[in-house]
C-alpha positions as CSV (number, residue, x, y, z in Angstrom):
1,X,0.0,0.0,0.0
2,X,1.4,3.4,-1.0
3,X,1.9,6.2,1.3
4,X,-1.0,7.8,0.5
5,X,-3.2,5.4,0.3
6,X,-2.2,4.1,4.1
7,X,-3.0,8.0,5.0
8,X,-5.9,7.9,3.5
9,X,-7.6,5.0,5.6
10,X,-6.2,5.8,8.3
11,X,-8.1,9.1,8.6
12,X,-11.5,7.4,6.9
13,X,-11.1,4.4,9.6
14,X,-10.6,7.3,12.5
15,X,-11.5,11.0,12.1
16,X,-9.3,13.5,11.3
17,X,-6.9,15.7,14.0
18,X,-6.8,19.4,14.8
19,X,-4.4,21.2,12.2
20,X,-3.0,24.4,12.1
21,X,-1.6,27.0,9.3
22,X,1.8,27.6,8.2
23,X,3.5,31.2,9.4
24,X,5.9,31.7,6.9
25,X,5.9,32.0,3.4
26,X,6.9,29.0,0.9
27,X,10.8,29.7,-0.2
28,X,9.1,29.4,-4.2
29,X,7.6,32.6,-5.8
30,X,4.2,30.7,-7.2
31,X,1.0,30.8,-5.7
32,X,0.1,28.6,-3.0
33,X,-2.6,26.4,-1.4
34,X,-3.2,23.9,0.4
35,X,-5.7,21.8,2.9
36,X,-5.2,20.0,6.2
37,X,-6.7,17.9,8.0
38,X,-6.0,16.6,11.4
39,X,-7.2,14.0,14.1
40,X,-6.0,13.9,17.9
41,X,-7.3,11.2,20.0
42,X,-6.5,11.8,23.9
43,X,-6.9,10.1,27.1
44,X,-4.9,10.8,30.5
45,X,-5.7,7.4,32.0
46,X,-6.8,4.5,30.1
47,X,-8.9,3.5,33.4
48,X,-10.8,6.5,33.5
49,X,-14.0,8.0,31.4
50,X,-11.7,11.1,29.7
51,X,-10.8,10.4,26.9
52,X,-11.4,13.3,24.0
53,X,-10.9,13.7,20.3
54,X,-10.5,16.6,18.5
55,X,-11.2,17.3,14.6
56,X,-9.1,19.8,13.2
57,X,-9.4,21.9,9.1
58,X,-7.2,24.0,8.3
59,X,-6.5,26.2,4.4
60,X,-3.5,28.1,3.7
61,X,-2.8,30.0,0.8
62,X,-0.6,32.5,-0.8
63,X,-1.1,34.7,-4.0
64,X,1.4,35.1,-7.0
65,X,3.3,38.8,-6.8
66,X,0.4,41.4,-6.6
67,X,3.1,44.3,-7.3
68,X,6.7,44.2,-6.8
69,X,7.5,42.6,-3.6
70,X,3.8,42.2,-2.0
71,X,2.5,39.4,-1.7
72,X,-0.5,38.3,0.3
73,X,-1.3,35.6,2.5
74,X,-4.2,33.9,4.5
75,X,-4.4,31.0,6.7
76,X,-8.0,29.6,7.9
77,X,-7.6,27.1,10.9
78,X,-10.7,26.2,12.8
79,X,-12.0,23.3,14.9
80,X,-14.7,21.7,14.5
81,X,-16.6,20.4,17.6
82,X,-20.1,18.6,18.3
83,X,-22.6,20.4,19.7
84,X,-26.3,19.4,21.2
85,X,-28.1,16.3,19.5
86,X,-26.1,15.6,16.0
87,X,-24.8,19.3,16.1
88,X,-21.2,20.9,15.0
89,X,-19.7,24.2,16.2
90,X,-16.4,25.4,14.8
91,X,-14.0,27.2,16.9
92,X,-11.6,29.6,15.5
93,X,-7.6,29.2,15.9
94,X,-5.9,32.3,15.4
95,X,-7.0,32.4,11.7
96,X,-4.9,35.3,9.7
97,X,-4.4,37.8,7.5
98,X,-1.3,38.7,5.9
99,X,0.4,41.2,3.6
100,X,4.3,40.8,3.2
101,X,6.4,42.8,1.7
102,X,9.7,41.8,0.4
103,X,12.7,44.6,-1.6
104,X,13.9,43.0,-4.4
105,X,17.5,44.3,-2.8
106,X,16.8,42.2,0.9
107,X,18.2,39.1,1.3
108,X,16.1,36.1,1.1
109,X,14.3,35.9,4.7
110,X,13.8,40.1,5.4
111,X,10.6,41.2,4.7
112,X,7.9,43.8,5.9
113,X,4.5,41.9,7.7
114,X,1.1,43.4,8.3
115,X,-0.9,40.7,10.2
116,X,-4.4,40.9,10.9
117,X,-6.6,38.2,13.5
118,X,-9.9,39.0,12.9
119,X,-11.3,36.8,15.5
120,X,-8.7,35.1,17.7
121,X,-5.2,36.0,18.3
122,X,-3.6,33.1,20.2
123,X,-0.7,33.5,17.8
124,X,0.9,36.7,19.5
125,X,2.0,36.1,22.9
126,X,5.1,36.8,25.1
127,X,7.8,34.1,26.2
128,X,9.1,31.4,23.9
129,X,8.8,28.1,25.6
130,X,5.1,27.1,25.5
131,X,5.3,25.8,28.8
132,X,6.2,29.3,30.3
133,X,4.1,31.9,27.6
134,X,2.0,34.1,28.7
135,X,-0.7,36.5,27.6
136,X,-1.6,33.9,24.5
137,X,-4.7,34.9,25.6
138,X,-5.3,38.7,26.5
139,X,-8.1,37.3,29.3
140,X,-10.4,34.9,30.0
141,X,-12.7,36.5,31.8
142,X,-13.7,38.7,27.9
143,X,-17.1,38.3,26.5
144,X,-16.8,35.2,24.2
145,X,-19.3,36.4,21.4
146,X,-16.7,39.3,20.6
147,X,-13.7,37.8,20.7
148,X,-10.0,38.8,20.4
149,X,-8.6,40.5,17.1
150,X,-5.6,41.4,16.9
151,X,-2.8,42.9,14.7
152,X,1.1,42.8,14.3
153,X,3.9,44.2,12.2
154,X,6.8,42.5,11.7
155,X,10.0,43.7,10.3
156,X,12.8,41.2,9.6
157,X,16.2,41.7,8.3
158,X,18.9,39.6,8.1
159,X,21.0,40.7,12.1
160,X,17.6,41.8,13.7
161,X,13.6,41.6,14.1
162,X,11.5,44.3,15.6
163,X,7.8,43.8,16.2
164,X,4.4,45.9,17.5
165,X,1.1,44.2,18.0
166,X,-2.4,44.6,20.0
167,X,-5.2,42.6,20.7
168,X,-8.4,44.1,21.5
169,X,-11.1,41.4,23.7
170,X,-14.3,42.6,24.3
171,X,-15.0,42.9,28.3
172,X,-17.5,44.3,30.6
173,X,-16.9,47.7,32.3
174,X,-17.4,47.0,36.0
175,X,-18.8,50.4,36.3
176,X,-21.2,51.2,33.6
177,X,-21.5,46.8,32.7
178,X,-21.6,47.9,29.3
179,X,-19.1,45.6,26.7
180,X,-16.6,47.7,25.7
181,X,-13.0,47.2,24.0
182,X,-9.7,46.5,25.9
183,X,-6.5,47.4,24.7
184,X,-3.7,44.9,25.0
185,X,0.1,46.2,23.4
186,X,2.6,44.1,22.6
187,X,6.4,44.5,21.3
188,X,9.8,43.1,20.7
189,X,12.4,42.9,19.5
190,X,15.9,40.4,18.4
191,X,19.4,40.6,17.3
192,X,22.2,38.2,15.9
193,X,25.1,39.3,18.2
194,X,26.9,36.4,16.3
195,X,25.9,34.0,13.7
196,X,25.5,31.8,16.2
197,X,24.5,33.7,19.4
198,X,20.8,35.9,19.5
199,X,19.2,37.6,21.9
200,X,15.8,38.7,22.5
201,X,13.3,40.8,24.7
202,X,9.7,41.4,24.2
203,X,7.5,43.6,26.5
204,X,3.3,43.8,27.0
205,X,0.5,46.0,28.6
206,X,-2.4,45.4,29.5
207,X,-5.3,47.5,30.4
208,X,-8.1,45.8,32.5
209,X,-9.4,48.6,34.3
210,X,-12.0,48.7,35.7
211,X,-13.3,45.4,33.4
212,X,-14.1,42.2,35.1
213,X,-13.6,43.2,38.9
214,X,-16.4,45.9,39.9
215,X,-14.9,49.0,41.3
216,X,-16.0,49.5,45.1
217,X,-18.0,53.0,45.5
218,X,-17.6,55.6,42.7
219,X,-14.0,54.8,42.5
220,X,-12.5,53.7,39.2
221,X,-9.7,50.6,40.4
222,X,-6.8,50.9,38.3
223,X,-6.1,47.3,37.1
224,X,-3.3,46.6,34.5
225,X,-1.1,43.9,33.9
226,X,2.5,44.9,33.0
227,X,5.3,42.3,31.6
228,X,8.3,41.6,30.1
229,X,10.2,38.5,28.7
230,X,13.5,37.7,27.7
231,X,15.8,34.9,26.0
232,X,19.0,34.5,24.8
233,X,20.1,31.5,22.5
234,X,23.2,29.6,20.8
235,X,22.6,27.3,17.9
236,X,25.3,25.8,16.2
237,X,25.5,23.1,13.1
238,X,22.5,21.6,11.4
239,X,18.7,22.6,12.7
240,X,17.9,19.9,15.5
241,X,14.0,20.2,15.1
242,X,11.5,19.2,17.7
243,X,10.5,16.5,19.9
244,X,7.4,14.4,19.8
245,X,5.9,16.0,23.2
246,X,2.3,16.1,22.5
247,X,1.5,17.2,25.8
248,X,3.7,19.5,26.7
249,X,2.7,22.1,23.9
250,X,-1.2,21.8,23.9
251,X,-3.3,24.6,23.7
252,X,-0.1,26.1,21.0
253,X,-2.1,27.0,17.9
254,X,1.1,26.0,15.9
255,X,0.9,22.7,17.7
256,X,0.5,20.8,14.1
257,X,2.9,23.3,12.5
258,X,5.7,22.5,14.9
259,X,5.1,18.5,15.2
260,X,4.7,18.4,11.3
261,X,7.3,20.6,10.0
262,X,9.8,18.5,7.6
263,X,12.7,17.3,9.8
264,X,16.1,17.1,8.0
265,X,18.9,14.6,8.6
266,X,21.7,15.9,6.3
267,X,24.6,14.2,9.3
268,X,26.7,15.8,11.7
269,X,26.7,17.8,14.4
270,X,23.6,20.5,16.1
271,X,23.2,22.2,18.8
272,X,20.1,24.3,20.2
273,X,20.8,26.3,23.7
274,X,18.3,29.0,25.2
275,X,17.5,30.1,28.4
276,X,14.4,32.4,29.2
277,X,12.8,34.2,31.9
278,X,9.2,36.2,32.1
279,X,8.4,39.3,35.0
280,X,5.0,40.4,35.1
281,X,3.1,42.6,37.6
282,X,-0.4,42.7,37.8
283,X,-2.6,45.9,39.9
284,X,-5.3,43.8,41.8
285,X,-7.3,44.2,44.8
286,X,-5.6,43.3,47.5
287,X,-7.3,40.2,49.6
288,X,-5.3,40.9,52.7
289,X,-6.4,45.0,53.0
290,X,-8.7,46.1,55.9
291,X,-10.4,48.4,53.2
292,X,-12.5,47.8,50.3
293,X,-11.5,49.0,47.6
294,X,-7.3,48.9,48.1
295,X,-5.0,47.6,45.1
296,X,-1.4,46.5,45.1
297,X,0.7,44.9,42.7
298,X,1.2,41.4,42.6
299,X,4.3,39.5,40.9
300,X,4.6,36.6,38.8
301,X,7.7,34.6,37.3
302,X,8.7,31.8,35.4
303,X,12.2,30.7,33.4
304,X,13.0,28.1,31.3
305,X,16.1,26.4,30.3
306,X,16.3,24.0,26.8
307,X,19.1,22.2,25.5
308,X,18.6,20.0,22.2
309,X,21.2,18.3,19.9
310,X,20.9,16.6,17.3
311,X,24.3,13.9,16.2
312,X,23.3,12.2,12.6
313,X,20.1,10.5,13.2
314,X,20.1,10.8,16.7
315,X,18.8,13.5,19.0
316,X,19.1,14.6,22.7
317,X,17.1,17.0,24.6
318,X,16.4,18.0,27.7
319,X,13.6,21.1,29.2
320,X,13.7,22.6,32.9
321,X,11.6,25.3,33.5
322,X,9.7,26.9,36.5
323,X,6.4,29.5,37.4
324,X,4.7,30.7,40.2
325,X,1.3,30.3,41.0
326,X,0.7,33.9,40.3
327,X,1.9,33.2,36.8
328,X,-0.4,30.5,35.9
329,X,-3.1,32.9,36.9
330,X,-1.8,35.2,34.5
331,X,-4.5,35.1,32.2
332,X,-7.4,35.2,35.0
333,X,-5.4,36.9,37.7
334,X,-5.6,36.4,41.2
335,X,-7.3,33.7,43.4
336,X,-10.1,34.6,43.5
337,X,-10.3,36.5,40.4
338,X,-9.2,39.7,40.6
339,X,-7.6,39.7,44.1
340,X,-4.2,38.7,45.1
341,X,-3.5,35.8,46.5
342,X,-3.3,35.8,50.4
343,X,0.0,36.2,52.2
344,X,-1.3,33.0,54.2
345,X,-1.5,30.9,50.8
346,X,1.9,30.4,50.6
347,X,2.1,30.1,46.8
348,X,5.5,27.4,46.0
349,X,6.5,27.5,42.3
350,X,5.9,24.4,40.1
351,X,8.9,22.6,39.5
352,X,9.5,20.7,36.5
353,X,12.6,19.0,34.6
354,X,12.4,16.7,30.8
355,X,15.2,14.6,29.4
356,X,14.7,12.3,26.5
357,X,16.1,11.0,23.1
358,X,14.8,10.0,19.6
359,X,16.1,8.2,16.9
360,X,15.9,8.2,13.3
361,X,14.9,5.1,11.1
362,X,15.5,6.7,7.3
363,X,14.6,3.8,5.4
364,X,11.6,3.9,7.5
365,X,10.5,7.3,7.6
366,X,9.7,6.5,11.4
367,X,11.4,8.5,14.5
368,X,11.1,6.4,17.7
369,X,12.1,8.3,21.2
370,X,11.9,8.5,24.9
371,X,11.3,10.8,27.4
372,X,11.5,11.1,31.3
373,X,9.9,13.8,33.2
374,X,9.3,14.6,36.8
375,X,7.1,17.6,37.9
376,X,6.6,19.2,41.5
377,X,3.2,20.9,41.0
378,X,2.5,24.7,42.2
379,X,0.4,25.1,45.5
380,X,-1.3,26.9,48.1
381,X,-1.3,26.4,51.8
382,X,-4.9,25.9,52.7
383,X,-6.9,28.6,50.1
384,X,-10.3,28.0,52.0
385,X,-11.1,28.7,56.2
386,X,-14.7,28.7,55.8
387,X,-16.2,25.4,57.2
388,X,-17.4,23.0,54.4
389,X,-14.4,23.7,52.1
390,X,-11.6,21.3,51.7
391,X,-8.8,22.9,54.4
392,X,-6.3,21.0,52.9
393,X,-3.4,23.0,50.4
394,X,-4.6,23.0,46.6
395,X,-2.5,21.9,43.7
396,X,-2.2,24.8,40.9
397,X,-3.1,22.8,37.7
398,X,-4.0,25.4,35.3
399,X,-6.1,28.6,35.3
400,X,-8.6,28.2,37.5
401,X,-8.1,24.7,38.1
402,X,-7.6,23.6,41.2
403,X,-7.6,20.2,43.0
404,X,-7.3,19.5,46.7
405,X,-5.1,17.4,49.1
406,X,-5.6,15.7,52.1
407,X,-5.3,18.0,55.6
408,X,-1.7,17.8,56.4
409,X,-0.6,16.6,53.4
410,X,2.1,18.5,51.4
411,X,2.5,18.4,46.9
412,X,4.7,15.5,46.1
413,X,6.9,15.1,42.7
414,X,5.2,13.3,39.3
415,X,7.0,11.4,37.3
416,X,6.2,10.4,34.0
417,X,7.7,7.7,31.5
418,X,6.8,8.3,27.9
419,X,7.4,6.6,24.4
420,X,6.9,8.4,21.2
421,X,6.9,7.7,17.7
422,X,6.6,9.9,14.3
423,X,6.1,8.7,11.0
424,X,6.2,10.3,8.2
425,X,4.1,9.3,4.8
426,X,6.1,10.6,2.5
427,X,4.6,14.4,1.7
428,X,0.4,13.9,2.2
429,X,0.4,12.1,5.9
430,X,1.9,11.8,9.2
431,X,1.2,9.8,12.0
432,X,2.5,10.7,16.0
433,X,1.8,8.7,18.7
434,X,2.8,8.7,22.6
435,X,2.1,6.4,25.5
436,X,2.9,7.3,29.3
437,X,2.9,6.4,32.3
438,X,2.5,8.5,35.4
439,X,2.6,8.2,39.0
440,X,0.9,11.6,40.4
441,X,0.9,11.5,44.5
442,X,-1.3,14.3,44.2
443,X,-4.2,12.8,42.4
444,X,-7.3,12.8,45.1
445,X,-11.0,12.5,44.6
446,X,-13.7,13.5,47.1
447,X,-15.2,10.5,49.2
448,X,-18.2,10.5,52.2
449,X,-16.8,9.4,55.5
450,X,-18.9,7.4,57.7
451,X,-21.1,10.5,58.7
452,X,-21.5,11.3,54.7
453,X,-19.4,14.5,55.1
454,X,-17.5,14.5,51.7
455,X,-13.6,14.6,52.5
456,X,-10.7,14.5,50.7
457,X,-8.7,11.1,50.1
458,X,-6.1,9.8,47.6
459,X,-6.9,8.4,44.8
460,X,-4.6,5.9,42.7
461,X,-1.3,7.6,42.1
462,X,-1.0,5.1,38.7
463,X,-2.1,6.2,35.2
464,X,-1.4,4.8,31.7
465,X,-2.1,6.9,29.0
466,X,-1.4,7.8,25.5
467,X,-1.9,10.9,22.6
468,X,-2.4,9.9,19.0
469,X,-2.3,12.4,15.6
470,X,-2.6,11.8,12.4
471,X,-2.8,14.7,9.7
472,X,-3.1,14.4,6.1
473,X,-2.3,17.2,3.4
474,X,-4.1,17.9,0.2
């Protein structure tokens, strides 16, 4: 059975995956176009009832030269979910815009971007790593029916980048409660110090106030979020390319641009260094003033550190990184929303450290790998007092998400064990797959005690689970 063909039943026999749209331009001067679609299949722990699939379209396509050096592109990417009895809803993600400009005297890769969102914006963010970006989402606490639009320009040259954006979600004023625009800014900029050696910083505003938290009397709360981000990075030899980590880098909207993108195997040596660090302050009200109506500014931090080579067919990588509660909240600040969190919380910082290696089989097409991970969660010493509430410290999981522990009990370290695999059919298909094992000491569930108060106990610390994609290309 030819490539194709294989691809082919493989999506009729199981769905199709979530896709995503290409962000740079083809290196050929012809017009361009082409369809995606994708399938991901998901489930955390085989024994459980959570496993979810995801279908995916996706269109991108380029125009011949409209004048001398323009050039326009668009990229439609949207999933498509059920909804109600035999229903479908598609969800935007981060379609685009694009005009690009491009001197016939510039070198190759410079050019001149105009960028527009028109509904969702996920693609401008600040930080690098996915698990340590922030503001991909301006906040979560917008109006959904309006959205986020946004815009960036983009200028490249061959030593340097600059960059200016804005995203614009539609909130309600917590004085008048009337939906009105935000503003969120956006820039950066990056420069070859070397040809081998780049550094980069990227800065962002945000201006919540008084949207979302209700100003107390006639006073107007000033609440912003302010934040920079900053990396520096060594590469060396041949490009390494990316590790099957499926989910490490959900909720990405490149997620099928960055597993799918052609890897190259031309021999010898590559090396991929970078280490990255994010500050943001956020004006909130402050939870532990004797006053209504007082704000102070809270912090939140995260770094990362990545090192990925890449020797012939095989490579080695390896991901530390860490953020603070305060950070996760980033996008909803605060705990409860809009407050900071309690000196008496406690936040700790969530902890967590990759290593792994892949190898590739040419005559195959197939890269095998593994990966070992081991996470310390982020927490809080005993969020709740009031009587009925689990007293016990919560584990930070995401935004919003929050999952309790035992009284007493303190966050313990995850480890997980994972095998991956990514096949390539020739230029129409790929296949990825991943299966894990974890052992979480900080899984719980609630469970009546013998007077049917509801308390909090551990559950199984075991879980076997596994990701699989497929995409084909038309």
């Amino acid at each position: 059975m030819t490539p194709s063909l294989l691809a082919a039943s493989l999506v009729l026999a199981l769905g199709q995956t979530p896709d995503v749209v290409a962000t740079k331009a083809s290196p050929t001067d012809d017009a361009f176009l082409q369809a995606r679609l994708s399938f991901l299949a998901g489930d955390t722990d085989f024994g459980a009832p959570d496993a979810t699939t995801r279908f995916h379209v996706a269109l991108d396509a380029r125009t011949a030269e409209l004048t001398s050096g323009l050039r326009a592109e668009a990229a439609l990417s949207l999933f498509v979910n059920p909804s109600g009895f035999q229903g479908i809803a598609f969800h935007d993600n981060a379609s685009y815009f694009r005009l690009r400009y491009h001197p016939s005297s510039w070198a190759p890769d410079e050019n001149l971007s105009l960028t527009v969102f028109p509904v969702s914006s996920t693609r401008l963010y600040m930080g690098y790593e996915n698990p340590v970006v922030w503001g991909r989402t301006a906040t979560r606490t917008r109006r959904e029916e309006g959205g986020e639009p946004g815009l960036e320009l983009r200028l490249s040259r061959q030593r340097w980048e600059v960059f200016a954006a804005a995203k614009a979600p539609r909130m309600a004023n917590g004085q008048t409660l009337e939906n009105e625009r935000r503003l969120m800014l956006l820039a950066g900029a990056g420069l070859n110090l070397t040809r081998t050696f780049r550094v980069e910083v990227e800065a962002a505003h945000f201006d919540r106030s008084p949207s979302g938290t209700p100003a107390e009397g006639t006073r107007e709360l000033d609440l912003n979020t302010l934040g920079v981000s900053g990396r520096v990075l060594w590469r060396q030899g041949v490009p390494v390319g990316t590790n099957v980590d499926l989910a490490l880098y959900e909720g990405d909207p490149t997620f099928f641009e960055r597993f799918f993108a052609p890897d190259v195997y031309p021999g010898g040596f590559g090396a991929h260094l970078a280490m990255e660090g994010s500050f943001i302050s956020q004006r909130l009200l402050d939870a532990d003033a004797s006053e209504p109506g007082v704000t102070r500014r809270q912090p939140a931090h995260a770094a990362a550190l990545v090192a990925r080579f890449k020797w012939d067919l095989l490579r080695v990588h390896a991901l530390a990184y860490a953020k603070t509660p305060a950070f996760i909240f980033s996008d909803m600040p605060g705990y409860p929303p809009g407050m900071t969190l309690r000196d008496r919380m406690q936040p700790k910082a969530e902890r967590s450290a990759t290593v792994g290696a892949d190898y590739h089989l040419r005559d195959w097409g197939m890269t095998p790998g593994l990966l070992l991970r081991a996470t310390l969660p982020a927490s809080l010493a005993s969020p709740f007092l009031s009587s009925g509430l689990p007293s016990g410290d919560a584990i930070v999981r995401d935004v919003g998400l929050l999952s309790f522990l035992p009284e007493g009990a303190k966050a313990g370290i995850a480890l997980t064990a994972k095998a991956t695999a990514r096949w390539d059919l020739g230029e129409v298909a790929g296949v990825l797959a991943e299966v894990f094992y974890t052992r979480d000491p900080n899984r719980t569930l609630f469970e009546d005690d013998v007077t049917g108060v509801a308390r909090v106990v551990f559950d199984s610390p075991h879980a076997v689970g596994g990701n699989l994609l497929l995409q084909v290309r038309l």
